[in-house]
C-alpha positions as CSV (number, residue, x, y, z in Angstrom):
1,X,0.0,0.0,0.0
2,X,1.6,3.3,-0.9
3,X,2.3,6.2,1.0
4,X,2.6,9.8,0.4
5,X,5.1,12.5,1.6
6,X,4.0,15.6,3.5
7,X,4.7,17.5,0.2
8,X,2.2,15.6,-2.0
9,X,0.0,15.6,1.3
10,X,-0.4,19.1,1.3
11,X,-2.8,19.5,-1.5
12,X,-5.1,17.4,-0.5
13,X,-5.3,18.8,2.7
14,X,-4.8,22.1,2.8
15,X,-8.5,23.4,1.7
16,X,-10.2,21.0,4.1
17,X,-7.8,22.2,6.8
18,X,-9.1,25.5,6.4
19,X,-12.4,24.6,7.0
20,X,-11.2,24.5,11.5
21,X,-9.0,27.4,11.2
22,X,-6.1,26.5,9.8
23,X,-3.9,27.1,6.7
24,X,-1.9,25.2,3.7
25,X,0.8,26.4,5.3
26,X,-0.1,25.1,8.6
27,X,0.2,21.4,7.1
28,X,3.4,19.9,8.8
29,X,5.5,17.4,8.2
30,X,4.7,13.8,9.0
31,X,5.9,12.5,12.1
32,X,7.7,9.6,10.0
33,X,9.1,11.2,7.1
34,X,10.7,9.1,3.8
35,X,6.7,7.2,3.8
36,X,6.9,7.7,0.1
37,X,9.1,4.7,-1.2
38,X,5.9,2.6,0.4
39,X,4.3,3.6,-3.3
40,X,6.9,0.6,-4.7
41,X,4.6,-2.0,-3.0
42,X,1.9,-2.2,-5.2
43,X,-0.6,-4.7,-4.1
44,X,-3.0,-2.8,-1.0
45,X,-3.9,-5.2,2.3
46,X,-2.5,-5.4,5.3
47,X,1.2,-5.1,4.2
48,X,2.9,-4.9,7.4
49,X,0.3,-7.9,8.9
50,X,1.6,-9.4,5.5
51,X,5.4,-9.2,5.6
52,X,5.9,-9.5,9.0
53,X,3.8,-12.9,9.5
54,X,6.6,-14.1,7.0
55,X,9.2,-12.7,9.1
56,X,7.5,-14.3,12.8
57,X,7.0,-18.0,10.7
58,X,10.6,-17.6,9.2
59,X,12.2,-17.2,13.1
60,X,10.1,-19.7,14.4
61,X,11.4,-22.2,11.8
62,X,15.0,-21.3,12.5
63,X,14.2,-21.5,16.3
64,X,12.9,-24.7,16.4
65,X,15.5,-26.7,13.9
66,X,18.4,-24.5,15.6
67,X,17.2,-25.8,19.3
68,X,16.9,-29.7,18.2
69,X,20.5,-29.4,16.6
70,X,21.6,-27.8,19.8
71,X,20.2,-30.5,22.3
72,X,21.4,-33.0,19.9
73,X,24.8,-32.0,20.0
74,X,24.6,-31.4,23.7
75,X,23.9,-34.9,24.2
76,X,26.7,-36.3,21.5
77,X,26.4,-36.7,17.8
78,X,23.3,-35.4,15.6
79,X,20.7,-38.5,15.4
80,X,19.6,-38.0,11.9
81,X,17.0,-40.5,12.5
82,X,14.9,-38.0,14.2
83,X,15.0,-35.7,11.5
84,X,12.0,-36.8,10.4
85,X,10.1,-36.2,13.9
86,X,11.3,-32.6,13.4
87,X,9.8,-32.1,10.0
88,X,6.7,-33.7,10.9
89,X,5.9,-31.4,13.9
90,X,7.0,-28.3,12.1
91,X,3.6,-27.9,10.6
92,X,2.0,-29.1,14.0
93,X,4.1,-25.8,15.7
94,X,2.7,-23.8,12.9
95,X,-0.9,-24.9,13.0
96,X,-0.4,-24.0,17.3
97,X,0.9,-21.0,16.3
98,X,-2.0,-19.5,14.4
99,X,-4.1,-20.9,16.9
100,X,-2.7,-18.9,19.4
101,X,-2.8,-15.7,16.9
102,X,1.2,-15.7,17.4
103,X,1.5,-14.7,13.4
104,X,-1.7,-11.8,13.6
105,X,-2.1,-10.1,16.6
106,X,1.1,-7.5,16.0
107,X,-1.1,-6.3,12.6
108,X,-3.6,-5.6,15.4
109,X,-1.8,-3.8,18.1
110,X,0.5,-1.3,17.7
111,X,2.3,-1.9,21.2
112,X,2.1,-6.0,21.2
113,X,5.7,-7.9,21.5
114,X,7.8,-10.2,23.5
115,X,6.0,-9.2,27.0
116,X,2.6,-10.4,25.3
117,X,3.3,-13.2,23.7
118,X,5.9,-14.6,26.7
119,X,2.1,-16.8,28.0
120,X,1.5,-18.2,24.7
121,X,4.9,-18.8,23.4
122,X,5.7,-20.5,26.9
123,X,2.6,-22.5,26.8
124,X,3.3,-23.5,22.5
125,X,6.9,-24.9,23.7
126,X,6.2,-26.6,26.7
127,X,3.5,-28.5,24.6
128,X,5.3,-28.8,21.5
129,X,8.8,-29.9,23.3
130,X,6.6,-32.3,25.7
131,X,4.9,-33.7,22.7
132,X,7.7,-34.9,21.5
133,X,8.7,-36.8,24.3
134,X,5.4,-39.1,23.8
135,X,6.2,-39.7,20.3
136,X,10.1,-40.7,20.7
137,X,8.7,-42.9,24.1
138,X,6.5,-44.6,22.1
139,X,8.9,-45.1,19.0
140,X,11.6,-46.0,21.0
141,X,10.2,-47.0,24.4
142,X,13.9,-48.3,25.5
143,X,15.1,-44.7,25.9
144,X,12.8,-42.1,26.9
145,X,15.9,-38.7,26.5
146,X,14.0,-36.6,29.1
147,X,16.8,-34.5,30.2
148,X,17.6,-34.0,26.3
149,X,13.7,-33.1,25.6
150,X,14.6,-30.5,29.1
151,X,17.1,-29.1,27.3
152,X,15.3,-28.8,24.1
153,X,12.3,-27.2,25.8
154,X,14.5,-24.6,27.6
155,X,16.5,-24.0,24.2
156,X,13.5,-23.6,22.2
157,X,11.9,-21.2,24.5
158,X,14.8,-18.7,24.4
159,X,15.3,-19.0,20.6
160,X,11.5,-18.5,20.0
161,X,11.3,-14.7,22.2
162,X,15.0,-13.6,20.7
163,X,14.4,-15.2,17.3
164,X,11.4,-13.3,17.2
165,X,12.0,-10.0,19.1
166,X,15.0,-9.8,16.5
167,X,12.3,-10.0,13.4
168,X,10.3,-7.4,14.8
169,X,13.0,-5.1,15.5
170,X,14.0,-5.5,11.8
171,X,11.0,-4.7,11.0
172,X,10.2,-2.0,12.7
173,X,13.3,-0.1,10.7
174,X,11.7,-1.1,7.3
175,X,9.5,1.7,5.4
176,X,6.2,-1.0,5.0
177,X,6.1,-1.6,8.9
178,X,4.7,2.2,9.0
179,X,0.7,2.4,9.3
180,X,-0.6,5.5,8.1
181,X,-3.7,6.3,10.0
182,X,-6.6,8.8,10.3
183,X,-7.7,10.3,14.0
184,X,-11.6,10.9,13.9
185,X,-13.6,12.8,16.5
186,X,-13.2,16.0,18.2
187,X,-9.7,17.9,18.4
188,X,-9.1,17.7,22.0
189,X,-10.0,14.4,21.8
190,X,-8.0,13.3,18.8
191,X,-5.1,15.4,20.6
192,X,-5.0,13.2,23.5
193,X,-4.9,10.0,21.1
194,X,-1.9,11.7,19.0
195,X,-0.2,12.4,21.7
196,X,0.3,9.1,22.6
197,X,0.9,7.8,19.5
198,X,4.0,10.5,18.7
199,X,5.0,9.7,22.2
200,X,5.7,5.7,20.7
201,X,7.6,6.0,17.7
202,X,8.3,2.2,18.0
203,X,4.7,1.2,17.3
204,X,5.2,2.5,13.5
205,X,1.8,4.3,13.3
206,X,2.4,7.3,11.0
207,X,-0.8,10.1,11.6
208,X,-1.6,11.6,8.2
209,X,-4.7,13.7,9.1
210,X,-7.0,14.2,12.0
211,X,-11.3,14.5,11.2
212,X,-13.8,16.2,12.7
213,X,-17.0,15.6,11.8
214,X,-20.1,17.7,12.3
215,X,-21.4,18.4,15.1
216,X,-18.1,17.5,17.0
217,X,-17.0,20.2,19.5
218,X,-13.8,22.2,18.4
219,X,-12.0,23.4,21.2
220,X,-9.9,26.5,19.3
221,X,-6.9,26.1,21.9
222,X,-6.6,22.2,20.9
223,X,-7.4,22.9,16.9
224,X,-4.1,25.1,17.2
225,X,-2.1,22.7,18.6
226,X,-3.1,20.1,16.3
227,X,-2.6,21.8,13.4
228,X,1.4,22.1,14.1
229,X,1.7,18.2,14.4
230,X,-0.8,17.1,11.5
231,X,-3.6,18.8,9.2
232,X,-7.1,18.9,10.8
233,X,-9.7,18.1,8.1
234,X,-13.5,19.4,8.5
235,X,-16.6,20.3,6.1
236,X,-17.8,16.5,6.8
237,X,-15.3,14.4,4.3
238,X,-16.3,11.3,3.3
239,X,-13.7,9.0,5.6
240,X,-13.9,5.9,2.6
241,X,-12.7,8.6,0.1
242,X,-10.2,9.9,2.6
243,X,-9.1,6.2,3.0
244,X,-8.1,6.2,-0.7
245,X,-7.0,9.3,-1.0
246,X,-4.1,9.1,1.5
247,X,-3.7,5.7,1.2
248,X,-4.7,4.8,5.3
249,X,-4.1,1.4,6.9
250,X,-5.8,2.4,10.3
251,X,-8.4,4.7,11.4
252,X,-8.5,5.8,15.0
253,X,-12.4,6.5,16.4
254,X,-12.1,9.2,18.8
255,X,-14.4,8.6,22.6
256,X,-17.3,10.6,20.6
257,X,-17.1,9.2,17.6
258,X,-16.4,5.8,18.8
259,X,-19.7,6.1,21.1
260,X,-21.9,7.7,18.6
261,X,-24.8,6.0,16.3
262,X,-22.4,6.9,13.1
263,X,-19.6,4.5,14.2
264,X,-21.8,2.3,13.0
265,X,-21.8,3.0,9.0
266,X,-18.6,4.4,9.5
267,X,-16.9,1.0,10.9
268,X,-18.8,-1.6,8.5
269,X,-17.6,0.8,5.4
270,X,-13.5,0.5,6.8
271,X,-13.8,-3.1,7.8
272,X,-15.0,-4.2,4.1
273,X,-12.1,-2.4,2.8
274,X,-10.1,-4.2,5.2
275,X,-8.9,-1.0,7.7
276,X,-7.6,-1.4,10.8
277,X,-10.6,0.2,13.3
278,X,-9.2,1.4,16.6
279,X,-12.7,2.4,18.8
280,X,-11.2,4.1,22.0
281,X,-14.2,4.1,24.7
282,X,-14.5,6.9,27.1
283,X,-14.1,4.8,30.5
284,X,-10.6,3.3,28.8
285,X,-9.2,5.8,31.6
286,X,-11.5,3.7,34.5
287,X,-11.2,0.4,33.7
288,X,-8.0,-0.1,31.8
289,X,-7.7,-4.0,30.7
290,X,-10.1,-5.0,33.3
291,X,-13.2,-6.6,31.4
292,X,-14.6,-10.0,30.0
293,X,-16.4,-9.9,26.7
294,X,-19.3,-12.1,27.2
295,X,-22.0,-12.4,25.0
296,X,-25.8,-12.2,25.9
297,X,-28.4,-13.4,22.5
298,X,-26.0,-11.4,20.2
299,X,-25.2,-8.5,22.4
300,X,-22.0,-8.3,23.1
301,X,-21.1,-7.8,27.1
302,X,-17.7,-6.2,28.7
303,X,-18.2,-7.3,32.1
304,X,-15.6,-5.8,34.7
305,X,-14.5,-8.5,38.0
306,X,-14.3,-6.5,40.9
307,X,-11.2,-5.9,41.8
308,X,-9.3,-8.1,44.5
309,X,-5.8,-7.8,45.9
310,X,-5.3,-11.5,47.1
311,X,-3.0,-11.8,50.1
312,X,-2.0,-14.5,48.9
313,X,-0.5,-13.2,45.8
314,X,0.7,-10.3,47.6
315,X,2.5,-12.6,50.0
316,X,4.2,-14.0,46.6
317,X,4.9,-10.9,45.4
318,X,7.1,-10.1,48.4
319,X,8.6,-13.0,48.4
320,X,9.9,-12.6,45.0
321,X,11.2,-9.6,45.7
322,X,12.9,-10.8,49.0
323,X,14.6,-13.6,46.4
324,X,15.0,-11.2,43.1
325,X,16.0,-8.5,45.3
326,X,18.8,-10.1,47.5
327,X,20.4,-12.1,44.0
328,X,20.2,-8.6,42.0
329,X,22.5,-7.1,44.5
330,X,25.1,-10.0,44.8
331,X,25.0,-9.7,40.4
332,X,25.3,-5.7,40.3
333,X,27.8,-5.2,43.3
334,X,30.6,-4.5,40.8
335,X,28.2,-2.1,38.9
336,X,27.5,-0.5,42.3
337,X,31.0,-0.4,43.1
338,X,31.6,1.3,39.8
339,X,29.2,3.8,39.3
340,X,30.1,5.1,43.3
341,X,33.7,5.4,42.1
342,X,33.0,7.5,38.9
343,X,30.8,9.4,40.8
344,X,32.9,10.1,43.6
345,X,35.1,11.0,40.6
346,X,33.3,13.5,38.5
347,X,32.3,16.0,41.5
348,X,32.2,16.6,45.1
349,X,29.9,15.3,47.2
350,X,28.4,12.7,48.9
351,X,27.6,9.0,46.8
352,X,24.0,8.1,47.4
353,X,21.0,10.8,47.3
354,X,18.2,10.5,50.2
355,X,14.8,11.7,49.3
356,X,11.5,11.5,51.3
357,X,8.8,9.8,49.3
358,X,5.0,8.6,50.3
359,X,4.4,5.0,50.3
360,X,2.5,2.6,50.8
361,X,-0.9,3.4,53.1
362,X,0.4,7.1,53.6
363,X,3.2,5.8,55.3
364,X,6.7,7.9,54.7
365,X,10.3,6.6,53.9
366,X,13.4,7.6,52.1
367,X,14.6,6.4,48.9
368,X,17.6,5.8,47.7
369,X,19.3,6.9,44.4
370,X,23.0,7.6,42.9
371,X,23.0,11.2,43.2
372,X,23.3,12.2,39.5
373,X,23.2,16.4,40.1
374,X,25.8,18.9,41.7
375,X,24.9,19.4,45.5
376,X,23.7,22.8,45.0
377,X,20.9,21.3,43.1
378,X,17.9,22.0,45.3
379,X,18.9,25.8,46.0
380,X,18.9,26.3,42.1
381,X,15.6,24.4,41.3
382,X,13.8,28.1,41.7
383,X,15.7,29.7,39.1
384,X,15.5,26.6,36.3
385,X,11.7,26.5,37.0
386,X,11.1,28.2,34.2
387,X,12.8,25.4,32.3
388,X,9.9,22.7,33.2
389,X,8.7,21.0,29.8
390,X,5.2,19.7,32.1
391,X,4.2,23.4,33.3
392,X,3.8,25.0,36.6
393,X,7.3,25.3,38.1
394,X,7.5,24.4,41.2
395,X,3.9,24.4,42.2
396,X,2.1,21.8,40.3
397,X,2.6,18.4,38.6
398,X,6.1,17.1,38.0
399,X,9.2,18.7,37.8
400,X,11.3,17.4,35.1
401,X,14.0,18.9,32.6
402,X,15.2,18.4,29.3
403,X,19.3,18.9,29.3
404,X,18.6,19.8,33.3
405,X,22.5,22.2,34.1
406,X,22.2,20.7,37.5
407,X,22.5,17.0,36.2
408,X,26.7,16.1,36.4
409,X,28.5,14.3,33.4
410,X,28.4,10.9,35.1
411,X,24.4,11.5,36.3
412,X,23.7,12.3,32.8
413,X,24.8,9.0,32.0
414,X,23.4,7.4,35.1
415,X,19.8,8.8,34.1
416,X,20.2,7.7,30.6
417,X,20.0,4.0,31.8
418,X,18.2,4.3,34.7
419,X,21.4,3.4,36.8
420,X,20.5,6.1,39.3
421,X,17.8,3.4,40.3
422,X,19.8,0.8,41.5
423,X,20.3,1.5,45.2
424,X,16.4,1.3,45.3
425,X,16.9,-2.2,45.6
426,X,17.8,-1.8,49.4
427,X,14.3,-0.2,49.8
428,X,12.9,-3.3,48.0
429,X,14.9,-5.4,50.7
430,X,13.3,-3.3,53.3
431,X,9.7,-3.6,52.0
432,X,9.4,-0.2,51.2
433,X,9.5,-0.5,47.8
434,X,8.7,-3.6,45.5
435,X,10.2,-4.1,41.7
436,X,6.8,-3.4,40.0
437,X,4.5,-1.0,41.5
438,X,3.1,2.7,41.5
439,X,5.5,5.5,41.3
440,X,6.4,6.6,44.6
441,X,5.8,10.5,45.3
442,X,7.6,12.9,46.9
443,X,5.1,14.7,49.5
444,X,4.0,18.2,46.8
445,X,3.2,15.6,44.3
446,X,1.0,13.6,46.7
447,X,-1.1,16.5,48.0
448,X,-1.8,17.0,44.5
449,X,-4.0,13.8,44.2
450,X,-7.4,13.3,45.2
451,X,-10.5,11.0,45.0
452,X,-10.3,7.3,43.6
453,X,-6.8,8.2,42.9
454,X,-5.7,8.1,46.2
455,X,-5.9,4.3,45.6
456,X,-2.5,3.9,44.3
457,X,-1.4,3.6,47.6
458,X,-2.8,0.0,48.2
459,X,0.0,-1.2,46.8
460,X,4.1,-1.0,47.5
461,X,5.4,1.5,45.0
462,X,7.6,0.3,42.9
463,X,10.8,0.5,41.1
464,X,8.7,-0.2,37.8
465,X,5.5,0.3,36.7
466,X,2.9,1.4,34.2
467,X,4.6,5.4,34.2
468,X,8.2,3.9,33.5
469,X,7.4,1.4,31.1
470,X,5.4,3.4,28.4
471,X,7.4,6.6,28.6
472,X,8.9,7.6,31.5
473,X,9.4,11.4,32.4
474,X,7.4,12.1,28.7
475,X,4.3,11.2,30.2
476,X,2.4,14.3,31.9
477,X,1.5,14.0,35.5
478,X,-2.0,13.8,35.5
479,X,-2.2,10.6,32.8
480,X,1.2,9.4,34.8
481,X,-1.4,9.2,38.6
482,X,-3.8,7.7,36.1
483,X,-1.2,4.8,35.2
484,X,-1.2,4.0,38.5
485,X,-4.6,3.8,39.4
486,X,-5.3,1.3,36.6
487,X,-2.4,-0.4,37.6
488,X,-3.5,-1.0,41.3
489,X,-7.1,-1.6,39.7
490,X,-6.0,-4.1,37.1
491,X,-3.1,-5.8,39.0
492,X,-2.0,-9.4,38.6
493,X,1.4,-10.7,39.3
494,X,1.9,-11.7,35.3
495,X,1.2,-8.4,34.9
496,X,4.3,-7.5,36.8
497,X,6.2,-10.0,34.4
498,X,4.7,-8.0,31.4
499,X,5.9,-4.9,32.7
500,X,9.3,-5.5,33.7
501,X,9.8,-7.0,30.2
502,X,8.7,-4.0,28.5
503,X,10.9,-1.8,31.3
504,X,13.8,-3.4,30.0
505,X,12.5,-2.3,26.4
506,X,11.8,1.5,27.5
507,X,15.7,1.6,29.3
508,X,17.1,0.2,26.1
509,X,15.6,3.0,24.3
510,X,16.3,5.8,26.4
511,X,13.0,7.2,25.9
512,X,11.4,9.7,28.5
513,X,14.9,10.0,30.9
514,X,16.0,13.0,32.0
């Protein structure tokens, strides 16, 4: 499916921009720019769905063959008499696979990889490797290789999540993994949806235009904030033609919109052309992930279990980090030892950096960091306040700086990979702090919440969590509290696996530290 570049956008935009306010020359560049060599693909479909199921079926291949070589070998010379086994069950993997939507769901969701698919990819080798087992027992009942079929398991597992975290990250540098997509609804609303979606380059959804319909209310503040990230189209254009016309793999159904009696027509028209339909409900910011879809005589039910911190789970969860906690600090003591000697180095002034934080049920403690900023930094956060990209200074929300003068040479460095974090772990020791929970507060950010989202402190914050995973010090305050309250709402200890998985993903990538 081809793609245009701003330039050859601009024409078809610009008079239907004007129709909200804006100009031709307020159409801006697109967030992704070099789109247009996508024009060399001919054939229209889901092309990134398309190319990268190929990709996902190619790595799995290579996985599995490269495991059963490897526990061959491990065990002594390849047995080429159970080559055939291999080849036989290759299909069997593949027809799992599908099952399982391992090959589709990443055409689907822009933010889906190994932290999803870690269940079912566990699940499809321990069956598939186990499965095995049966077959050689019964073929050759005098030697049942369980250790071997351990190893394979163990091997194959691995292979699959690197084999396949590798494909996507190929992808995701090739010009047919972008999505060019249409926002529809309201401005402000469609701003809050961009937002996020600029804030997640890695998810390959390129914004070409944002729609507002009739009768959707145009706040003039959000219009002309739009209009400098992508053209705002009005005068009621027809979304099929709009489809066509800029050559749109996904369309994005504003709270409004996506609520409204014309979501109807509007969603049976895309999904016969084959579009990707995102409908984004009002309470997403409520309920999160939290629902069942049921079914009731054709009516379709999302039915929300109440929420339930189990003890028993929570008892777990401690113990994990007791255990985690205490092997982490044996591993990293050398890292430790290293980062308090180049920061000992680089300026004067004490190693480790003590700040009072709220925990869990209101009660206080004090974290520990590796202080990353000169010692004077607290007497000079008035006259940088000015310099705080989430508003209010000192006053309100957080306080967080791009290029912050108070932040040393080895902090800088620190903060880039989150290094500054690691003497936390002697708060997770202490049970103040867990590895995965809400972001703990220093005491003028907690007097700023109120009401249900108080509820975040129910649970141990955390060294991780929802804030830290999806963006870091990019998020704004308010949506950052409301990351935690869907966390504490929608908590599960696999969640916590998820999360630290994607963690690991968000450090990598540097995004949202400061």
């Amino acid at each position: 499916m081809a793609s245009r570049s701003s330039s050859e956008l601009a024409p078809a935009v610009a008079v239907e921009a004007e129709a909200v306010g804006g100009s031709a020359g307020a159409v801006a560049t697109l967030p992704f720019p070099g789109t247009a060599e996508r024009g060399s693909l001919g054939r229209p479909g889901d092309v990134r769905g398309r190319k990268l199921r190929r990709l996902l079926l190619g790595g799995d291949i290579v996985a599995l063959c490269c495991a059963f070589v490897a526990a061959q070998l491990a065990f002594g010379a390849l047995a080429f008499s159970d080559l055939p086994l291999l080849l036989l069950s290759i299909p069997l993997w593949v027809l799992l696979a599908y099952g399982h939507r391992l090959y589709h769901l990443d055409s689907y969701r822009a933010d889906y990889g190994a932290a999803d698919e870690l269940g079912p990819v566990l699940q499809m080798a321990t069956l598939w490797s186990w499965s095995m087992l049966l077959v050689l027992s019964a073929v050759k009942p005098s030697h049942v290789p369980v250790p071997q079929v351990a190893l394979f398991w163990a091997i194959t597992l691995i292979l699959l999540v690197v084999l396949r975290s590798g494909m996507r990250a190929f992808a995701k540098r090739q010009v047919w993994y972008l999505q060019n997509a249409l926002i529809v609804g309201p401005v402000d609303e469609a701003s809050t949806v961009l937002e996020k979606v600029l804030r997640h380059r890695e998810w390959g959804i390129n914004v070409v235009a944002c729609v507002e319909r009739p009768g959707d209310k145009i706040t003039p503040s959000a219009t002309e904030h739009l209009l400098d990230l992508v053209p705002v189209l009005g005068g009621d254009p027809d979304i099929v033609e709009l489809v066509h016309r800029l050559e749109v793999d996904r369309v994005m159904l504003t709270p409004a919109l996506s609520e409204s009696r014309r979501r109807v027509e509007v969603v049976c028209e895309l999904s016969e052309l084959g579009i990707h339909v995102d409908l984004v409900p009002s309470w997403s910011d409520v309920v999160g992930t939290r629902f069942e879809v049921n079914e009731m005589e054709g009516i379709p039910l999302l039915t929300m279990p109440r929420p339930r911190l189990m003890k028993s789970s929570l008892r777990l969860k401690r113990a994990l980090d007791l255990v985690i906690g205490t092997a982490a600090l044996v591993v990293l003591a050398p890292l430790i030892a290293a980062c308090a000697i180049a920061i000992r180095l680089d300026s004067p002034g004490p190693v480790f950096f003590r700040q009072r934080r709220v925990g869990r049920d209101d009660r206080h403690f004090e974290v520990f960091k590796f202080r990353s900023m000169y010692v004077d930094a607290d007497s000079r956060k008035d006259d940088v306040a000015v310099l705080n990209f989430h508003g209010g200074g000192n006053d309100s929300g957080m306080f967080k700086i791009r290029e912050d003068p108070r932040i040393t040479r080895v902090g800088r460095f620190l903060r880039r990979y989150s290094l500054d974090e690691v003497p936390q772990l002697f708060n997770i020791l202490r049970g103040e702090m867990s590895f995965v929970g809400p972001r703990p507060l220093i005491e003028t950010e907690d007097r700023q919440i109120e009401g249900r989202f108080r509820r975040r402190l129910s649970l141990t914050p955390g060294l991780t969590g929802l804030w830290q995973a999806h963006g870091r010090s990019d998020i704004p305050f308010e949506q950052m509290v409301n990351l935690d309250y869907l966390y504490v709402t929608n908590w599960s200890l696999w969640g916590d696996v998820k999360l630290v998985i994607r963690t690991v993903s968000a450090v990598v990538r540097g995004s949202g530290a400061y």
